[in-house]
N, C-alpha and C positions, 0 to 999 in steps of 0.2 A: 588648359587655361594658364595665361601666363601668372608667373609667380609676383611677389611684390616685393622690390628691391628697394632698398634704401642707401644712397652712396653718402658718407661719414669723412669726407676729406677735412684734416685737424692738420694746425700749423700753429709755434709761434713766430710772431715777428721779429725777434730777435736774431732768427736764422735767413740767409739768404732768400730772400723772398721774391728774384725773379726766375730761379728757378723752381721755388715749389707753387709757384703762380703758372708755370709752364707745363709742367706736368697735373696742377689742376686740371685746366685744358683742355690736356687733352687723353686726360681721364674720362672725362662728362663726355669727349664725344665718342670716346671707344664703349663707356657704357651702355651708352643710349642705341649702340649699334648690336648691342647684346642684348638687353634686356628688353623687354616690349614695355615693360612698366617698372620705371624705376624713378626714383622721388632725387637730386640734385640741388643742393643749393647753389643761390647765385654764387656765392664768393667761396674762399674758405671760411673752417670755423676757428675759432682765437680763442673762443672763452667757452666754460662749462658753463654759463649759463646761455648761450646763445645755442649751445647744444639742446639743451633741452628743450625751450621753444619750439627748435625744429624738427626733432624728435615727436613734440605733441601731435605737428600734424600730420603724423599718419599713425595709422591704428591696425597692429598684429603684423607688423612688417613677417616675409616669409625669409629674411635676408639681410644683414647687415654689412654693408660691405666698408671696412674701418681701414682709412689711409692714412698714417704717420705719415704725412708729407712735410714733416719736419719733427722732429723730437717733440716728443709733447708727454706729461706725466700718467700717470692711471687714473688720473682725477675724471680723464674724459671718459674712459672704458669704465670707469665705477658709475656715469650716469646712463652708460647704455645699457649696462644689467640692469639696472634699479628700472626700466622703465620698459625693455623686452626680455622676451625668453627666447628669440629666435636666434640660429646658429651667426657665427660673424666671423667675416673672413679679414682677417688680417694684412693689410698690404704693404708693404714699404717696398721703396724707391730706391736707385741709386745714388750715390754721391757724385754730382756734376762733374769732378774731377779727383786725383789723388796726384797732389802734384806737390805736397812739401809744404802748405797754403792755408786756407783756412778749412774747418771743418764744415761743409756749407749747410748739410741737413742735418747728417743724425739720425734720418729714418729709421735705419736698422735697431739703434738703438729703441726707439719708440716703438719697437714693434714687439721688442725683447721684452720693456714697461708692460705694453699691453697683453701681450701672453702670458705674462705672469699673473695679469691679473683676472683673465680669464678662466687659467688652468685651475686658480686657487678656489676658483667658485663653484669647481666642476661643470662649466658651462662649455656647450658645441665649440671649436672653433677650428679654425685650420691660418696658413699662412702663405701668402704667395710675393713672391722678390724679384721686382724687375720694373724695367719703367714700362708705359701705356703702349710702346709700340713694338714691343719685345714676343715675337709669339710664343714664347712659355706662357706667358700673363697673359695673350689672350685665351691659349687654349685651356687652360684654369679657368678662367671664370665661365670660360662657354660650356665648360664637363661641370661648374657648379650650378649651372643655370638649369642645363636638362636635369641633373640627380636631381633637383630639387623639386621640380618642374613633374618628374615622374612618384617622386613623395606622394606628391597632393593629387597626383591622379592615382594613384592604388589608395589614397582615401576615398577616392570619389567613385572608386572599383566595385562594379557589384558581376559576381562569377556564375555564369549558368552554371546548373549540375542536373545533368540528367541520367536519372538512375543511379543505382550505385557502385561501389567498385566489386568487380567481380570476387570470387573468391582466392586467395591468398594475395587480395591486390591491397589492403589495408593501407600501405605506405602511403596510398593516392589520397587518400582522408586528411582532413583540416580538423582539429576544435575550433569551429567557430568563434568562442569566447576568446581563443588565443588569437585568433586571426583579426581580429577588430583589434586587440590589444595593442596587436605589435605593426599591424598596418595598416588599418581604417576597413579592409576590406568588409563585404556583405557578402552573402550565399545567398540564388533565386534557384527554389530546386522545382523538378517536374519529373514526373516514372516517365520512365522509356516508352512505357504502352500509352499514354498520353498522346508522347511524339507520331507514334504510327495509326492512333485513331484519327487526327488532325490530317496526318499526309492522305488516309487512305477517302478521305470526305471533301478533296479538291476534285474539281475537274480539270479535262487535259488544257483546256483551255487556260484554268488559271496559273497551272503550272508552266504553261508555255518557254516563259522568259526567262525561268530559271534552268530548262533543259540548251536553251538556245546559249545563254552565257558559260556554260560547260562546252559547248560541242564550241564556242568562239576561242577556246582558251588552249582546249587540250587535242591529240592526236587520236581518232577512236576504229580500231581497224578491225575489229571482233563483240563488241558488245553489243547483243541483242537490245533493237529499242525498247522489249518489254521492260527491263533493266535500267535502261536509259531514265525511261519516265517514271520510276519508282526512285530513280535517285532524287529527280525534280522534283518526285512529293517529299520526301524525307528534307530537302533544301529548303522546300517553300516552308514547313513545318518547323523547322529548326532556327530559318528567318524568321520567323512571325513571333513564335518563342523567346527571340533575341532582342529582337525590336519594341516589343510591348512593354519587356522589365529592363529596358535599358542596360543592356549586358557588356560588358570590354574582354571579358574573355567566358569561355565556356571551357566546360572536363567533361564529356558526355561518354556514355556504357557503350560497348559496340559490342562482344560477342556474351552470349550466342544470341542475342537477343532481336536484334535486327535481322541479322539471319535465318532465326528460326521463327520468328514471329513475324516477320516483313517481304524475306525472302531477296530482304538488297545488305549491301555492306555502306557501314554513313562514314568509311574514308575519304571520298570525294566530296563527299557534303563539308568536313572539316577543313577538308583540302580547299575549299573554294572560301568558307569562311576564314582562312587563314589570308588568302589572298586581298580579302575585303575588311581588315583592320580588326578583324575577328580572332584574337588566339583562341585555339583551339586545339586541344589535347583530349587522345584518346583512354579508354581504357579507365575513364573518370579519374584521371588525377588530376588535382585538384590545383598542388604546389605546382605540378607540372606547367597548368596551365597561366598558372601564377608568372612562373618563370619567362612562359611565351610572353606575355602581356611587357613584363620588365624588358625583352630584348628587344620586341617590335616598336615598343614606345620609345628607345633611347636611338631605333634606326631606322625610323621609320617604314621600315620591311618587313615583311614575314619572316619570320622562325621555321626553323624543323626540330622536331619531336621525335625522340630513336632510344632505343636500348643501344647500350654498347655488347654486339654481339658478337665481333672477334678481333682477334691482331694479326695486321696483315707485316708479317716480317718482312717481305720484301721491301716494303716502302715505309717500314719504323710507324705504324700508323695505326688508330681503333676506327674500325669501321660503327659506324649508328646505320640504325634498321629499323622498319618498320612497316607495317604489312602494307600501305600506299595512302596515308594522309599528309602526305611532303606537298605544300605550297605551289602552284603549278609555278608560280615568276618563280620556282627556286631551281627547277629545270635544267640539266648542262645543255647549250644550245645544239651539242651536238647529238642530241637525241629527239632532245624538246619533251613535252609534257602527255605524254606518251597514257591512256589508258589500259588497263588491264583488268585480270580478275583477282581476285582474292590468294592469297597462295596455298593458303590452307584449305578455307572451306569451297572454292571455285566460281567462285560467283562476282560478277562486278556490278559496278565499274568501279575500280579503285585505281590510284596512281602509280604508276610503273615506271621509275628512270631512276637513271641515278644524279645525284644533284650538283651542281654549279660550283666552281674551283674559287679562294680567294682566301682571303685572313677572315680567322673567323674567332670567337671568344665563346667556348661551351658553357654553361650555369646551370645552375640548379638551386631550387628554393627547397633546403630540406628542412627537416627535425629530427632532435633526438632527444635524451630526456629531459636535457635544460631547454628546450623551444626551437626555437627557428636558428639556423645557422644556411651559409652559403658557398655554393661549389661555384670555382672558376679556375678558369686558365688560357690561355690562348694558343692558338693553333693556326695550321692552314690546310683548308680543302682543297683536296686533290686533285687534279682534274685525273681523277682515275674513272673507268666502269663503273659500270652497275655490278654493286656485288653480289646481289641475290633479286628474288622476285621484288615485289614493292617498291620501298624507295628507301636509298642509303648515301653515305654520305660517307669519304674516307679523310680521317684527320688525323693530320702528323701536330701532336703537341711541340711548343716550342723547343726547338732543341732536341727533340726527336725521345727518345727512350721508353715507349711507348708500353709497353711490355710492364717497366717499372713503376710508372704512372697508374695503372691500371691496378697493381697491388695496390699501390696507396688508398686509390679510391676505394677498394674493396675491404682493405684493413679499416678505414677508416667508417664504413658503417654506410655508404651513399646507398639512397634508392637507385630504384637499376633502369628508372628513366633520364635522360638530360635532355638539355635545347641548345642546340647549335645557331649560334648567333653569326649572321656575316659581317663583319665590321669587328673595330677593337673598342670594347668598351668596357674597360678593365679601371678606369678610373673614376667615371660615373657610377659603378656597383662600388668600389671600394666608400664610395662617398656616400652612397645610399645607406650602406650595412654601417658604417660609423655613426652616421645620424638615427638609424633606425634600430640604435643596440643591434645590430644583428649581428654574430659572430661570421665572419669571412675565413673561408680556405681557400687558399691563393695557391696554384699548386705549380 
């Protein structure tokens, strides 16, 4: 859902006023080319009381976007506290000229006003410098749009959990009561045996379309169809489970229990709900899946979910791994979406390739004794092999040193899941974990 913006463009008259009439402007229309809903007044504003007025009409703005479009005092930033609580981003302009002449704005200075007086309140803010057609200033407000945008959808986040985490798997676990506190989320749980009484009570019929959208996606050169259609009940079961309680990501149990209770592996099952806006993380973790939810919402793509299980010296890089619930679109094309079986226990269909080369950003939602803190960094996928059965992923962190990276993480106390994200979105998380107290390791 889009967020609710409020644009705060402030001048006085006193200052040259067909330039901060010009960058009004064409402010309002780079906003409006951003925001889906954002509130604009006709003119600028001149007086705190004409602020306030405009301010009433709208109610729990999710956004204050606050423009020094000329020098103006704290008198106006004192009526936008008094009257919201939501973060405000600070903007000032350039000076039309610097040419020995007169001082025509002043912005900067009124920006300097207004931070001071935001800072002393301890209230959210941030600060962006350039004029409306500058792309630093558009790419700032569009990284503030989605962080914000992805805020209020991890409020409105409710996480399947099915079954719970294996033994010694504890790290995949949430407090609840923390997790509402510090993100809005909910938990909709169900046992594993649930899931398998539901799949084994379809008939082939009803499962049909769910076997037909796997074999449409992936490459299948050895899976017996008994296999086949037990994936399709576990799919149709894990769908209907997802659909009912309204779910945006799922952490669901896979061994031994599907395994030895079902006699299928629910990687492919994950693997396809990942595909369909579904994050989904195995081995029930929980943050894990948390994490998925944060990368696919900021990129509209599927995530992968991997241990980091070795360092490939040749190429300064950590490989992620995992027995084959990798997103079939994440596929390198020179393999494509390749089915297999299990590596351990031998049974599929589970995914088997190695994944898709590009810039990519790893995360992770963890905890430690003070609550939630977060793993980042950026990187680029390899277009290397497949390094093992399942599905992997080879990433050279920025700058390479890969090796030494890997102590840090390790010194530093990580879970020994991440999500590799394709895209850079290294400044929407910074934005998130500033607004959402969340401590950030930027590594």
């Amino acid at each position: 859902m889009a967020i609710k913006a409020v644009f705060v463009p402030l001048a006085r008259t006193t200052f040259y006023m067909p330039s901060a009439e010009e960058n009004f402007s064409k402010s309002v229309q780079l906003l409006k080319n951003i925001f889906e809903n954002i509130k604009v007044p006709d003119s600028l504003i001149t007086e705190p009381s004409d602020l306030s007025k405009y301010l009433d009409e709208v109610s729990e703005p999710d956004l204050i976007i606050y423009q020094c479009t000329t020098f103006i005092g704290s008198e106006f930033m004192y009526e936008i506290m008094r009257k919201s609580k939501c973060p405000v981003l600070i903007w000032a302009t350039r000076e039309p000229s610097i040419d020995g002449t007169r001082l025509k704005l002043n912005s900067l200075t009124g920006a300097f006003s207004a931070g001071n007086s935001v800072y002393t309140q301890n209230r959210d803010f941030d600060f962006i410098f350039g004029n409306p057609d500058e792309d630093s200033v558009v790419e700032s407000l569009t990284k503030y749009n989605k962080a914000i945008t992805l805020i209020n959808s991890l409020k409105e986040l409710i996480i399947g959990v099915v079954g719970n985490q294996p033994a010694g798997f504890g790290f995949g676990n949430v407090n609840e009561t923390d997790l509402i506190g510090t993100l809005g989320s909910r938990v909709a749980r169900i046992e594993a045996a649930a899931i398998m009484d539901m799949a084994k009570n379809y008939t082939k019929e009803e499962v049909a379309e769910d076997l037909a959208e796997l074999n449409a996606c992936t490459i299948n050169t050895n899976i017996p169809d008994e296999n086949m259609e037990k994936y399709a009940r576990l799919h149709k079961a894990f769908k209907t489970f997802v659909d009912e309680n309204n779910i945006g990501a799922l952490a669901s149990r896979c061994w031994p229990d599907f395994f030895t209770g079902f006699g299928a592996p629910v990687c492919a099952v994950l693997s396809i709900l990942n595909d369909n806006n579904i994050a989904a993380s195995c081995e029930t973790d929980i943050g894990g899946a948390i994490s998925m939810f944060i990368g696919s919402k900021l990129t509209e793509q599927a995530t992968y979910f991997g241990d980091p299980v070795a360092i490939d010296e040749e190429c300064d890089s950590i490989v992620y791994w995992h027995c084959g619930a990798g997103a079939s679109t994440l596929a390198n094309k020179s393999c494509g979406a390749k089915l297999g079986v299990h590596p351990n226990r031998k049974i599929g269909p589970v995914m088997d390739f190695g994944l898709k080369s590009g810039e990519v950003t790893v995360i992770r939602l963890g905890k430690d004794q003070n609550g939630y803190r977060m793993f980042m960094y950026k990187g680029e996928a390899l277009d290397e092999p497949q390094k093992f059965y399942g599905t992997s992923v080879t990433v050279k962190p920025q700058g390479g040193k890969a090796a030494e990276y890997v102590k840090k993480f390790v010194n530093d106390g990580w879970e020994p899941h991440f999500v590799v994200v394709y895209g850079d979105i290294t400044k929407e998380i910074e934005i998130m974990c500033k607004l959402l107290k969340i401590r950030l390791f930027k590594y």
